[in-house]
C-alpha positions in Angstrom: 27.7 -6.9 -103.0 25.3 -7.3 -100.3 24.7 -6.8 -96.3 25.6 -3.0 -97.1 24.1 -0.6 -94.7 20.3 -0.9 -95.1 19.4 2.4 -97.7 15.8 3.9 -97.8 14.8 6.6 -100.2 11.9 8.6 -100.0 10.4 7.7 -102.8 13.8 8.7 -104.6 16.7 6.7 -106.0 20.1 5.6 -105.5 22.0 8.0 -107.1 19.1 9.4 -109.0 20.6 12.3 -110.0 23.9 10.3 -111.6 22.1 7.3 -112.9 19.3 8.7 -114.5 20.7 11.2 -116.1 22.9 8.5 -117.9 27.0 9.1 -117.9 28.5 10.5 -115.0 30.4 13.5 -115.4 33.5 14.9 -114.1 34.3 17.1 -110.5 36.4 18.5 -108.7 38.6 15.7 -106.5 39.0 17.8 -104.0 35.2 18.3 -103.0 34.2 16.4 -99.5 33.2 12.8 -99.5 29.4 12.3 -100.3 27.5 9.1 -99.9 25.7 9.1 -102.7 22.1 7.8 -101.6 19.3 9.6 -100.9 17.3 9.5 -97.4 14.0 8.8 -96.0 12.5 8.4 -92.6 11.7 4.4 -93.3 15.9 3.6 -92.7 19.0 5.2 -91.0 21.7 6.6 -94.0 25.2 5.5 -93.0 27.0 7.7 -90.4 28.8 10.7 -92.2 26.4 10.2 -95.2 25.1 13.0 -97.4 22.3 13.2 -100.0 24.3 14.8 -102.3 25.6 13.1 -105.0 28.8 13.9 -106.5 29.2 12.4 -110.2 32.0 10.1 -111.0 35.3 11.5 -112.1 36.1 10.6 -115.3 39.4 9.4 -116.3 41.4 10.6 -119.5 41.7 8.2 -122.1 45.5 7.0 -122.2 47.3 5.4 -125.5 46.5 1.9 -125.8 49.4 -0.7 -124.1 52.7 -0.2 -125.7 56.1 -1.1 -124.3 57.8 1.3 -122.4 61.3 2.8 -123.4 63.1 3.9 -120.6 63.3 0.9 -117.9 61.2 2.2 -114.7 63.1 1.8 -111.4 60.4 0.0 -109.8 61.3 0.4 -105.5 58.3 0.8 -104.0 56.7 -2.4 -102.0 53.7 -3.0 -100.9 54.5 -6.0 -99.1 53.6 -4.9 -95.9 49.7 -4.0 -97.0 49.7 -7.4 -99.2 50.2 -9.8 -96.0 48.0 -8.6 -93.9 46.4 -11.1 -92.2 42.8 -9.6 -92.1 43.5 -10.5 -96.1 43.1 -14.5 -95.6 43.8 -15.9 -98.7 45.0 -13.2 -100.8 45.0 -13.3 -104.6 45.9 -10.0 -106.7 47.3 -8.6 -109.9 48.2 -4.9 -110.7 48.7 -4.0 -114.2 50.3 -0.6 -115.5 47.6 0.1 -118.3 49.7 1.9 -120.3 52.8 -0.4 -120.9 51.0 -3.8 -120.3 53.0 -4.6 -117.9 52.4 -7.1 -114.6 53.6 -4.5 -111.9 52.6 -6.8 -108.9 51.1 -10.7 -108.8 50.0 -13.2 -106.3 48.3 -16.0 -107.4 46.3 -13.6 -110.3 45.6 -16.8 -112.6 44.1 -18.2 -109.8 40.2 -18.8 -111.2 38.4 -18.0 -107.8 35.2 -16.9 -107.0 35.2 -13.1 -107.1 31.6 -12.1 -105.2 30.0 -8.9 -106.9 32.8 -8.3 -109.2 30.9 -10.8 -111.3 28.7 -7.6 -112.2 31.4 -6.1 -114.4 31.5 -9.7 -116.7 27.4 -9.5 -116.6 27.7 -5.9 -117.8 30.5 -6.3 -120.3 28.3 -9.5 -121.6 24.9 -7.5 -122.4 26.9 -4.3 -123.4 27.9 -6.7 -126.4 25.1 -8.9 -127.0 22.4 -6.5 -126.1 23.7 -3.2 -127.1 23.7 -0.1 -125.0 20.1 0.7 -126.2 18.3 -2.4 -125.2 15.4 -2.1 -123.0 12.9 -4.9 -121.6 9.6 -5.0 -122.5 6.0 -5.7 -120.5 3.7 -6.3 -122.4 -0.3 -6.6 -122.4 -1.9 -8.3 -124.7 -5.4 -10.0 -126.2 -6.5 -13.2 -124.3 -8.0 -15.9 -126.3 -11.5 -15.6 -124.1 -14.2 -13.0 -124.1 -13.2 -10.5 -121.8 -9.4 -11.8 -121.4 -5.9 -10.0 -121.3 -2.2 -11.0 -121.0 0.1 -9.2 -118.6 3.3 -10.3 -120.5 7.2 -10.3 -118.5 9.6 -9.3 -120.3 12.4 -9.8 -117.8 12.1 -5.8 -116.0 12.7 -6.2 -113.0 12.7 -2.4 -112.8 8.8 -2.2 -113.6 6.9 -0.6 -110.8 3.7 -0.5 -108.8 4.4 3.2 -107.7 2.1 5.8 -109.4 3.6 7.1 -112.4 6.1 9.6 -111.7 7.2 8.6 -108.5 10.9 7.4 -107.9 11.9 4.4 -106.8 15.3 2.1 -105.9 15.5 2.6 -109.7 15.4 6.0 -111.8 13.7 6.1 -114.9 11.5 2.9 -114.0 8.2 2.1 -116.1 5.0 1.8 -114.1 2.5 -0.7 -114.0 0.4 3.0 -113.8 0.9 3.7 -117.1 0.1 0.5 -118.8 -2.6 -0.1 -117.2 -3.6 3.2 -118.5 -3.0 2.4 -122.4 -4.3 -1.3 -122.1 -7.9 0.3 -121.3 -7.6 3.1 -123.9 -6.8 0.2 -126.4 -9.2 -2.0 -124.8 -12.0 0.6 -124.9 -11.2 1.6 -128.5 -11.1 -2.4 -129.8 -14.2 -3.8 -127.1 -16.3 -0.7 -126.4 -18.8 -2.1 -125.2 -17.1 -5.2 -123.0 -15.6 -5.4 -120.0 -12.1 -7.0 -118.5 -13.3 -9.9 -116.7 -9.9 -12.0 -117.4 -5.9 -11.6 -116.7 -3.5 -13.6 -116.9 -0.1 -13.4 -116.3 2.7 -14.8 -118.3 6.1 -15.2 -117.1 7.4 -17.6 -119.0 9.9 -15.8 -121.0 12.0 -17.0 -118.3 12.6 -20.5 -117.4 14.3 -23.0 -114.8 14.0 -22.2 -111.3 13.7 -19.0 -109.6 16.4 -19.7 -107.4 19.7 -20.6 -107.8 20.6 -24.0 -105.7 23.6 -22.2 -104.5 22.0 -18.8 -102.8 21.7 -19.0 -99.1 17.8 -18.4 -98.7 18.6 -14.9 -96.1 19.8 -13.2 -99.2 15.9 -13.1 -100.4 14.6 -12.4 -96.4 17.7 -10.0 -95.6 16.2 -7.9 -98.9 19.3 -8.5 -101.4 17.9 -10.9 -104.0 14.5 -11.9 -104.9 13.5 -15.3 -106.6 14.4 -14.9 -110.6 10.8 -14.3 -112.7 10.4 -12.6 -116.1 7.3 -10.4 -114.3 8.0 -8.8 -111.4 7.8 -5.1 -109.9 10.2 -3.3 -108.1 12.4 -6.1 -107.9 10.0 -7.8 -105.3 10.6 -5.0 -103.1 8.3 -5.3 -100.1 9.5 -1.5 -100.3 9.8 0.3 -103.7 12.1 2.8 -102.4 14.5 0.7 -100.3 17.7 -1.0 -102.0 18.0 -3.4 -99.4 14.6 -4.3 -98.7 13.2 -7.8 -97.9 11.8 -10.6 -101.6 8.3 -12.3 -101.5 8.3 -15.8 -102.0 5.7 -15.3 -105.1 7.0 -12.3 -107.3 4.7 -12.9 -110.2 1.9 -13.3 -107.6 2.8 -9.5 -106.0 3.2 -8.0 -109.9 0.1 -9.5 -110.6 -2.1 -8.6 -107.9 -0.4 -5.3 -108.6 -2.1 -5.1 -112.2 -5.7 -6.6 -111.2 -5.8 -3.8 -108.4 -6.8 -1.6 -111.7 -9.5 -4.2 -112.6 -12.0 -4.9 -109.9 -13.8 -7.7 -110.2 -11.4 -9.6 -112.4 -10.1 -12.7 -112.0 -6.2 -13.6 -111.8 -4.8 -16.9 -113.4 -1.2 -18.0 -115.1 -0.1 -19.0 -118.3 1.0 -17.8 -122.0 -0.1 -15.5 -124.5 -1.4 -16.7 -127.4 0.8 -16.4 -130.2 0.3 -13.5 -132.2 -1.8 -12.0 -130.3 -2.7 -7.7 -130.6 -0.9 -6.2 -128.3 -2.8 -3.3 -125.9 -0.2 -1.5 -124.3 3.9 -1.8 -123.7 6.1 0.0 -121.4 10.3 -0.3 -121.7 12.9 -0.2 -119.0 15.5 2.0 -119.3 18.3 1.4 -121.8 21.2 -1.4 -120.7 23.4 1.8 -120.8 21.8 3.0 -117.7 21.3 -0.4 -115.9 24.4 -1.1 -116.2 25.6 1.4 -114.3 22.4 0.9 -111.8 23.8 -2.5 -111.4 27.2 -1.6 -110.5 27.4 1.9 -108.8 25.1 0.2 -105.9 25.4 -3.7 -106.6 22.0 -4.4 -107.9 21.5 -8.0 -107.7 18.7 -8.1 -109.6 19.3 -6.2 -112.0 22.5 -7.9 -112.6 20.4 -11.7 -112.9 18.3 -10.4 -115.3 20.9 -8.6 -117.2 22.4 -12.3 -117.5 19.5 -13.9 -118.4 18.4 -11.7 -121.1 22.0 -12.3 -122.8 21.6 -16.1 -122.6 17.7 -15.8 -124.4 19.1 -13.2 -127.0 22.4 -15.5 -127.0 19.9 -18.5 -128.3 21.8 -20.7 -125.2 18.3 -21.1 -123.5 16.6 -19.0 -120.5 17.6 -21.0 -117.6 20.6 -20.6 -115.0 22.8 -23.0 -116.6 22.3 -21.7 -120.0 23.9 -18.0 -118.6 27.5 -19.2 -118.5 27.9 -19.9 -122.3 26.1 -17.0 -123.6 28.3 -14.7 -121.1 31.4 -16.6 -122.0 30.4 -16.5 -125.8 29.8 -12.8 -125.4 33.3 -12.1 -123.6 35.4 -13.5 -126.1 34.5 -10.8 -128.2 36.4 -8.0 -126.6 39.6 -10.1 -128.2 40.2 -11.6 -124.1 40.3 -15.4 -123.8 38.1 -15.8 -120.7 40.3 -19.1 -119.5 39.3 -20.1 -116.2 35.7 -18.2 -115.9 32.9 -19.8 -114.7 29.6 -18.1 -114.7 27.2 -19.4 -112.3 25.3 -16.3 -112.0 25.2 -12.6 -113.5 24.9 -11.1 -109.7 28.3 -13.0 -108.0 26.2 -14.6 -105.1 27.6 -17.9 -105.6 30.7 -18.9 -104.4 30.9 -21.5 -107.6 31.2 -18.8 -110.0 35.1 -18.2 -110.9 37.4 -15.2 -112.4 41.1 -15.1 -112.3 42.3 -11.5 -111.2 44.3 -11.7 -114.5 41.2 -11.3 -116.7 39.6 -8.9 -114.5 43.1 -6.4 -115.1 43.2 -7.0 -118.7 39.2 -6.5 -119.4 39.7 -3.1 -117.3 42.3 -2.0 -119.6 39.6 -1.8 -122.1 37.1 0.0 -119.3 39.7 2.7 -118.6 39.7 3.6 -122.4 36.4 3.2 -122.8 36.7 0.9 -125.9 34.3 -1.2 -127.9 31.6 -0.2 -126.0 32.2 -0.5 -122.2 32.1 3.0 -121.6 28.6 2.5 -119.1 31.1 0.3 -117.0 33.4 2.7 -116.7 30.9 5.6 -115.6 28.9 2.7 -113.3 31.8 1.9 -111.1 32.2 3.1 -108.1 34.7 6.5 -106.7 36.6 5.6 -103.2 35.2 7.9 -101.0 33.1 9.9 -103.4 30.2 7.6 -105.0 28.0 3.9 -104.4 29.5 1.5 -102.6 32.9 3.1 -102.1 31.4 6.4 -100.5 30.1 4.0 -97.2 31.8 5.5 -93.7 33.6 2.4 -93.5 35.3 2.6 -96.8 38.5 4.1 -97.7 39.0 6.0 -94.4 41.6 6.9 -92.4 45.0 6.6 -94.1 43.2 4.8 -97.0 41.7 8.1 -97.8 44.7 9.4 -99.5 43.3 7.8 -102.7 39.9 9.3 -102.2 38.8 10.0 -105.6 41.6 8.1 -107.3 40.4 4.5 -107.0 37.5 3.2 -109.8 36.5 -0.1 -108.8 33.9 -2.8 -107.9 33.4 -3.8 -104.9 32.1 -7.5 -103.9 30.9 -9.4 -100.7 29.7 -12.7 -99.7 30.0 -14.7 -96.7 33.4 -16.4 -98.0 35.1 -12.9 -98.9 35.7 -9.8 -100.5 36.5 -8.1 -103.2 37.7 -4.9 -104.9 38.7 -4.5 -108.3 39.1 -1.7 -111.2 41.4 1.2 -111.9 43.5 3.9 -110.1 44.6 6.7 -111.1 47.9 6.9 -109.5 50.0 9.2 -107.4 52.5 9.8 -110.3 49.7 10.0 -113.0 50.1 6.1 -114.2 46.9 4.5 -115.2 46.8 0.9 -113.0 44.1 -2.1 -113.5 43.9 -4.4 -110.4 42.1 -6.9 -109.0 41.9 -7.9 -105.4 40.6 -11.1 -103.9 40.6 -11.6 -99.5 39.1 -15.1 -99.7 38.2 -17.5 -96.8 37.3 -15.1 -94.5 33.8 -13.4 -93.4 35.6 -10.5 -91.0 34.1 -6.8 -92.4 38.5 -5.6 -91.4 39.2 -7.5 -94.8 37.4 -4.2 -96.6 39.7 -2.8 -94.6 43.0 -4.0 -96.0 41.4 -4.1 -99.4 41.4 -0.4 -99.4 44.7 -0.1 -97.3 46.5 -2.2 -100.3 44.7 -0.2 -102.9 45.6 3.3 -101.8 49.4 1.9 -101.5 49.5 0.8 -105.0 48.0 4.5 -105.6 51.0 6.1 -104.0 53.7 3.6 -105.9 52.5 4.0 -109.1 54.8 3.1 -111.8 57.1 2.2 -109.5 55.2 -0.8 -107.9 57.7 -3.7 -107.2 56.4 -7.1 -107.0 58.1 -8.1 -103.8 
């Protein structure tokens, strides 16, 4: 998701409080709507918004799909919601999570491009290949000169140039503070009496271009994407604090200059560490756990991409772009869900080649909802109409579409060809419902609109959805 209103924190994080505490937990579903971001004098919060957060709700676990007994008199249409025109092209599936069954269909094997819901297949993907307690690693290590040393990438795009302790767009972030700090401790201790005359940087654990051909270049100058490198800091943020802040064309260069800053006098050069070389100091991201659910509560493009890329280089498909979609494939097919018709061209969603049937999407959240083999960090990253991330904005689920505040568990996605909204709802009548909507063809913000209209409609059917 991208072109969200612009969100500066004062030194503080998007849904700090949630995110880096881990899981969300459960509240009350009656409490007011929060916007869950936290402010700062460098950006306007969204009208109505609150720096309050309110954790996700959690849902309770339901029995796993079995056929139902007692033939449901299904009589309640959404038709009405489904053809509106601010929809476009309209592709969606509803699925009643308990029984199995297709409650409502149009066009759901339809393999289409589904924006920023691609998150949830990038998350699912390192979830299994990665494991929940993952983290990236920077590295410095032992030049193979007198007076040389290695900044290493490990893929974080997390790492920042704040001081220590300071918050930024992502809680729980390492700092370039601190290993800077134990490389001269180590340094001192193994070369007393030399000094650091040398760095270089090494980002080569990631290869390819930096860019994908298909990204429109204002998603790096409008501050939602920065140019793909193994070493970077604050995901080329010009500002730390700000989610949507505008890339540099040279995020090794910025991380770099970054590091010297603590070395006056030495000089700054590329390449690779030698091999086996001592290394001086680490410092580790958070755990995929917890950037999963950075990635989705907010849409974190970059943390999504390198999510992706990690998978394919643990995967052993390569570290470029076009070695992603295997690994992530690969990786799906594990959850026991053929993944016919999906085409990753990114982890983030950006382009409008990559492709997902709505069908998958409502099967692969049947698994979410019950939190099984593994995905649990999904289900407490997405997120809560009118409560948390990018469903607690002013402009979404209000008005009538607020009668499902709280109910509705889903991703949202936006690019310039559509939108997108898919997940789980807890409905009216207490039926658990996967669903995946898709307003295609169209670059009107009303379509979020009707997404949310047609989602809080399905809320009040329930059970009783009819496909017609």
């Amino acid at each position: 998701m991208r072109k969200r209103p612009a969100i500066a924190l004062s030194g503080g994080l998007v849904l700090a409080g949630l995110i880096g505490a881990g899981a969300a937990a459960g509240y009350a579903l009656g409490e007011p709507r929060t916007v869950a971001v936290a402010t700062s004098s460098a950006a306007p919060v969204p009208s109505g918004a609150s720096s309050t957060v309110a954790p996700a709700a959690r849902l309770t676990p339901t029995p796993s799909p079995t056929p139902t007994k007692k033939p449901v008199r299904r009589t309640c249409s959404v038709e009405d919601a489904a053809g509106d025109a601010r929809l476009a092209s309209f592709q969606g599936r509803v699925m009643n999570a308990r029984t199995g069954e297709v409650l409502f269909d149009r066009r759901g094997k339809k393999a289409s491009r589904a924006a920023s819901v691609m998150k949830v297949l990038t998350s699912a993907a390192a979830l299994k290949v990665l494991g929940p307690d993952h983290r990236m690693t920077t590295r410095v290590v032992e030049g193979s000169r007198k007076g040389e040393i290695v900044l290493v990438g490990g893929g974080d795009v997390t790492l920042s140039r704040t001081p220590a302790g300071t918050l930024t767009a992502y809680a729980g972030a390492p700092h370039l503070s601190t290993l800077v700090k134990k490389t001269k401790k180590a340094w001192a201790k193994a070369h007393p009496d030399e000094k650091i005359t040398r760095i270089v940087l090494d980002s080569s654990y990631f290869g390819g271009p930096a860019w994908q051909p298909t990204w429109k270049t204002k998603e790096r100058t409008e501050g939602w994407m920065p140019k793909m490198t193994a070493l970077m800091v604050d995901g080329d943020r010009d500002a730390p604090g700000s989610n949507g802040s505008r890339r540099s064309t040279d995020p090794v260069g910025r991380a770099g200059a970054a590091f010297a800053a603590s070395f006056p006098g030495a000089s700054v050069s590329r390449g690779k560490a030698p091999a086996g070389a001592d290394v001086l100091g680490t410092v580790r991201s958070q755990p995929v756990s917890t950037l999963v659910q950075q990635t989705l509560i907010v849409s974190d493009n970059a943390i999504a991409e390198m999510l992706a890329r990690v998978v394919a280089i643990e995967s052993g498909t390569g570290n470029r772009f076009a070695d992603e979609d295997a690994a992530v494939r690969a990786a799906l097919r594990q959850y026991g869900i053929e993944p016919t018709g999906v085409r990753v061209v990114d982890g983030s969603g950006l382009s409008d080649d990559n492709r997902i049937p709505p069908s998958y999407l409502t099967k692969l959240f049947v698994k979410v909802l019950h939190r099984e083999d593994g995905l649990g960090p999904i289900r407490d990253g997405l997120p809560v109409a009118g409560r948390t991330g990018s469903l607690s904005y002013a402009d979404r689920f209000a008005g009538a579409a607020s009668k499902a505040d709280g109910k509705v568990f889903a991703k949202t996605g936006w690019i310039d060809t559509g939108y997108t909204l898919a997940g789980i709802i807890r409905a009216k009548d207490g039926t658990p419902l996967t669903f995946a909507f898709y307003a295609l063809n169209t670059s009107s913000p009303s379509a979020k609109t009707a997404l949310d209209t047609l989602a809080a409609d399905v809320w009040s059917c329930g059970k009783r959805l009819q496909d017609s």
